[in-house]
N, C-alpha and C positions, 0 to 999 in steps of 0.2 A: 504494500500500500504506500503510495509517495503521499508527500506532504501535502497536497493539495486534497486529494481523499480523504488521508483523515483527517483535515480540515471539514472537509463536507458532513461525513460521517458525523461527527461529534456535533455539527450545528444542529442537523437534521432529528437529531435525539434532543436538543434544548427545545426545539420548535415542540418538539412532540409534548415534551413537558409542559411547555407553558400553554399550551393551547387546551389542556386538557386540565392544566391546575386548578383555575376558578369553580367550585362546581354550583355555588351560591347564585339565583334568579331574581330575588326580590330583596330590597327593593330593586327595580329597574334601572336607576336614577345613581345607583350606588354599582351596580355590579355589570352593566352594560357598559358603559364607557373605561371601567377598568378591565375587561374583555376586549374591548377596541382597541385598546393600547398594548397590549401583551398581543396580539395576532397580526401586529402590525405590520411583522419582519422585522429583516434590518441585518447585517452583516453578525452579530451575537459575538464580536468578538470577544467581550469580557467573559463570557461565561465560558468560552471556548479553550480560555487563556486558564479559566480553572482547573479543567478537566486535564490537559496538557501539562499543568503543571503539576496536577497528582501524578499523571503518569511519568514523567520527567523526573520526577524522585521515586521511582517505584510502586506507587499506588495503582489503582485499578479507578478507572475513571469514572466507572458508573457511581461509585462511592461516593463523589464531589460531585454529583450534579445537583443535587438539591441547595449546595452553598454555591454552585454555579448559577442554577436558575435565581436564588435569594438577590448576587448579584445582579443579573438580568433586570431582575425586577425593580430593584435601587434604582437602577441607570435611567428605570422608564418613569419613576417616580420623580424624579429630580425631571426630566424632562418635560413633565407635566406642569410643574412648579413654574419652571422655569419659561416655556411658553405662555404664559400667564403675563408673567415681570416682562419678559420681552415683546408683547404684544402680538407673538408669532400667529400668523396664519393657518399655517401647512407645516407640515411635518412626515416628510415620507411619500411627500405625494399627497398626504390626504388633509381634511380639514384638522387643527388639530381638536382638543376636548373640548378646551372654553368656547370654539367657535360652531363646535357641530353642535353642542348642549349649550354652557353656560359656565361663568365662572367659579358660582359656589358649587355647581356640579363638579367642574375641573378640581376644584381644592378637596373635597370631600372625596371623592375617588385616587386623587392623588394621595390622601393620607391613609387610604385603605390600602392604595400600592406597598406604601411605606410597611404595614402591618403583615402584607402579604408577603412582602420580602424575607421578613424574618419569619413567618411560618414557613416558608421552603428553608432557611437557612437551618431551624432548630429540627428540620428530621433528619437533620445530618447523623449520624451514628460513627461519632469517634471518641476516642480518649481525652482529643484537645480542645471539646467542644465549649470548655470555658475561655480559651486565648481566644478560638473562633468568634464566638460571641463578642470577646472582647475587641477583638480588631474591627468586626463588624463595624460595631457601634460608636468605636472613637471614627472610623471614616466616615459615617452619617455628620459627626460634628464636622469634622476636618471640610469636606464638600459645602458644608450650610458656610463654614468661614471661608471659601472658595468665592461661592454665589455673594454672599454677601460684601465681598471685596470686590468684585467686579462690579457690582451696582453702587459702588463707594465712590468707584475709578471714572465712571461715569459723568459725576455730577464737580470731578475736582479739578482742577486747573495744573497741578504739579501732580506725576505718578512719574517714579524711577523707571525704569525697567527692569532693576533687581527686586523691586516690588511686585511689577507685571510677572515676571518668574515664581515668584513665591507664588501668586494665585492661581495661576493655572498647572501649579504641582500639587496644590492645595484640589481645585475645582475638577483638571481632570485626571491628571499623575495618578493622584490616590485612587480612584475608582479602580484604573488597572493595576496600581501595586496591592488593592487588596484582592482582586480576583485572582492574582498568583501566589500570593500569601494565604490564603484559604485552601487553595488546590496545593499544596507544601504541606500547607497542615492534615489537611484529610489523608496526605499518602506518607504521611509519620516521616517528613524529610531530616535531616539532623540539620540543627541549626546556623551552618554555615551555608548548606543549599537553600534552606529558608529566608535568610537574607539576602543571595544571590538573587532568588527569584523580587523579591521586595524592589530591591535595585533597579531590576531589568524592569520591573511594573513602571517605577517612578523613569526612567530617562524614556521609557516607548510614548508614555502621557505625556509626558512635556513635549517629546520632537512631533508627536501627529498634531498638538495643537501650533506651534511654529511654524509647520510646514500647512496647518490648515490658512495663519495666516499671509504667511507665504505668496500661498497659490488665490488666495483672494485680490493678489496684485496683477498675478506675473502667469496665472491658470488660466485655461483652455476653458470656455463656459460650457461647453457641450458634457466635456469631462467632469469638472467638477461639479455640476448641478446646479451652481448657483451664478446669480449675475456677479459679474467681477469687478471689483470696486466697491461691493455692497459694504463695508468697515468704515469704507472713508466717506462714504455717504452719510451714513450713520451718526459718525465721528467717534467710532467705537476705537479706544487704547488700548490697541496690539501692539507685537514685539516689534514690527518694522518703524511703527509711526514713534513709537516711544527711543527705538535705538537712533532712528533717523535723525529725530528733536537731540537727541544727546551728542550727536555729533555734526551737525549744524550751525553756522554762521550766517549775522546776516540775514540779508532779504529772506533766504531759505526757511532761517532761521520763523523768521516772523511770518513766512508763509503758513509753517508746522504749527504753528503756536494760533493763530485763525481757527482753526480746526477745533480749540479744543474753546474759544469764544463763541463758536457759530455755531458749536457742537453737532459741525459736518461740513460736508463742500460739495457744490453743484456738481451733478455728476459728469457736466461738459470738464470739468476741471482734475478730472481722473490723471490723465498720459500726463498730466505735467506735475501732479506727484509724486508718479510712479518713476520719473526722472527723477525726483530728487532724491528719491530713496535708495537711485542705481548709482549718480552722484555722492551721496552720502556714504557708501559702504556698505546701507543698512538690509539691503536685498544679499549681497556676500557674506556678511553677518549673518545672517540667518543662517543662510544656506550652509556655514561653515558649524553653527551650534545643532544641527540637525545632526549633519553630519558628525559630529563628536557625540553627540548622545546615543546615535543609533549603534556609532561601535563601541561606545562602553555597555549599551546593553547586552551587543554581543558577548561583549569579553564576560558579562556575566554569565549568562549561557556558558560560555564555556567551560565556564570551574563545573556543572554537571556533568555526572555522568552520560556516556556516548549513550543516545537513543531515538528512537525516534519521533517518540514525543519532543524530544530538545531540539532534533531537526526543526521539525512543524515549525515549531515559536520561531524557529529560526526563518523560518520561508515566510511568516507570517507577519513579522516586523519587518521585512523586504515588503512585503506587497500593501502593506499600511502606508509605508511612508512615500511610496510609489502611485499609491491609490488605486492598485488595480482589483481588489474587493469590488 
């Protein structure tokens, strides 16, 4: 079986879980729209990255699906939430909750997501199901100070970029460093591969979001799914606009710094930021802290044992940071 198989293989089993986990009807209002969201698809990498990590330290995968699907379900819950605060539309192609129902629909189903995560999480059946637990629950906080710093960053007029780092290690780092920290723990890894794996979670979060900002400059629209330029539209403080301002003089300088007074820029005004960011360094930058994280997550990988589950993770942080999911 090559890496891409059991890539399929292992998703194909989380689909089947979660489509079948809800088994609750009424009310309608409570258990409909958290049904629409769990069958909604979607690549399932975190929970995929569980399973693989059990196996990747010796475990049996089937073992960590329940802390895999737990995860799965976190991700969609935050996603809920967070469509809300963002105002979002669509999600997947589809309407999302607040707009096909309603907002106190969206919140109330989203905090049942929350509730339903940790019921798949707790029929985990291991010895370490109190760290499990525990790690869980500190990444629920860690993610809410993620979100909550991003909607800070928003309304501030100064944000670092060592600050922008912290939140999106915070917001989406940890989601995948605990999906491999769980799948460690369920396959009783010793605690040098449990850290490896933690590691590898936190640099693969950080570089997919970099590179998500990245490609919202310098992406292909057809590929990436989304209109390009939509951040600087926005005037949402990504790593390019934050690195770009840091290294900036001048007119440039006071161009960068408009953005975050107008909190956005007409979108005729896109190619001549995207110059300045090529000018800046801050599109090379990028590309360069990508590229450093992806191979330290390798080198993590590597201190595990040869297997094929270590393969996968291995083809699998190639095909993330590539986008071809």
């Amino acid at each position: 079986m090559n890496p891409e198989q059991r890539y399929e293989r292992h998703k194909s089993a989380v689909e089947r879980y979660l489509r079948s986990f809800i088994t609750e009807h009424k009310p309608k209002t409570l258990y409909h729209p958290a049904k629409y969201v769990l069958v909604a698809g979607g690549k399932r990498i975190r929970p995929v990255i569980t399973l693989l990590a059990c196996e990747a330290v010796g475990g049996e995968a089937n073992n960590a699906m329940h802390a895999g699907a737990g995860i799965e379900i976190l991700h969609n819950f935050t996603l809920v939430h967070d469509d809300i605060m963002d105002h979002a539309e669509t999600r997947r192609g589809r309407l999302t909750v607040h707009k096909k129902w309603d907002e106190n629909v969206a919140l109330l189903s989203g905090d049942a997501l929350l509730a339903f995560a940790y019921r798949a999480l707790l029929r985990t059946k291991s010895t370490h199901i109190q760290e499990i637990g525990k790690i869980f629950t500190e990444g629920v906080v860690t993610i809410c100070e993620g979100q909550a710093l991003d909607k800070e960053f928003e309304t501030r007029h100064r944000v670092h970029v060592n600050e922008y780092l912290m939140m999106i290690e915070k917001k989406t780092g940890k989601l995948v460093s605990i999906a491999a920290q769980l799948g460690a723990l369920v396959g009783n890894a010793a605690p040098s591969d449990l850290e490896a794996l933690r590691r590898y979670g936190e640099y693969v979060g950080r570089a997919f979001q970099i590179q998500d900002d990245l490609l919202d400059i310098v992406g292909n629209e057809k590929e990436f799914g989304k209109t390009i330029g939509g951040d600087l539209v926005e005037g949402k403080k990504t790593f390019l606009l934050l690195e770009a301002l840091r290294r900036a003089k001048g007119e440039q300088k006071k161009m960068l710094q408009r953005i975050f007074t107008n909190r956005g820029v007409p979108r005729k005004q896109i190619q001549a930021f995207r110059l300045i960011y090529e000018e800046t360094g801050a599109i090379d930058s990028a590309k360069k802290r990508i590229e450093n994280d992806i191979t330290e997550a390798k080198n993590q990988l590597s201190t595990l044992p040869a297997s094929a589950a270590r393969e996968t993770l291995r083809w699998m942080t190639d095909r993330l940071l590539n986008r071809k999911f």
